[in-house]
C-alpha atoms as one frame of an Amber mdcrd trajectory, in Angstrom:
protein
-265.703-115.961 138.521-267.755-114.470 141.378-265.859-113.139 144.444-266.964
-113.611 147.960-268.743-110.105 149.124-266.836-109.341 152.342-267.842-106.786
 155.337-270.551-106.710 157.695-274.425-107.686 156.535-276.875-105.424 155.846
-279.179-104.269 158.265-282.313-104.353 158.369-285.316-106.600 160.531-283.189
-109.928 160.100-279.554-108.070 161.720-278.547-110.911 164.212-276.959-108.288
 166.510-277.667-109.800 169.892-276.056-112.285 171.376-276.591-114.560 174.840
-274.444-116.527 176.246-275.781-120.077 177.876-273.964-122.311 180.005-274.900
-125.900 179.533-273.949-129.357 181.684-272.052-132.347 179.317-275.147-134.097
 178.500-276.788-130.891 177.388-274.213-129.787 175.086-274.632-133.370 173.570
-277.840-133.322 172.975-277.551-130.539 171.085-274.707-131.596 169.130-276.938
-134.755 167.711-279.301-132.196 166.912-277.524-130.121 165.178-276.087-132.806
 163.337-279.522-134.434 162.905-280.756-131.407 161.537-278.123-129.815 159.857
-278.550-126.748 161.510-276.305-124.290 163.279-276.556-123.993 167.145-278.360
-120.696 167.069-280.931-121.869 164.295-281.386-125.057 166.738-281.697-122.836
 170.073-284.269-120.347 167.818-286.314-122.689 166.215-286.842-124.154 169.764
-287.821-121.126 171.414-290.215-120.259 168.195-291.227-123.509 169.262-292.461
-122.916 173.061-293.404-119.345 171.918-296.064-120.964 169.776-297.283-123.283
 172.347-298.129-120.626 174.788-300.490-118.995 172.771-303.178-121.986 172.690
């Protein structure tokens, strides 16, 4: 049987070390609840797909 590794993650270029903190309105913190659940994605993989999203668009 495999055990569960425990501890911090490694570092390295994909460390999630940052964090920011939002404040939304009711509807917005709906919307992205069906999204999230749409997509089965976390919050933060929603809210950085989005921005890789917009990033993108400003370069064309």
């Amino acid at each position: 049987m495999t055990q569960k590794r425990m501890g911090r993650p490694p570092s390295g270029e994909a460390s999630m070390k940052d964090r920011i903190f939002i404040r939304v309105d009711k509807e917005t913190k709906e919307k992205i609840r069906k999204c999230r659940e749409a997509l089965n994605m976390t919050t933060s993989d929603l809210v950085r797909n989005g921005i890789d999203r917009i990033y993108d668009e400003l370069d064309k």
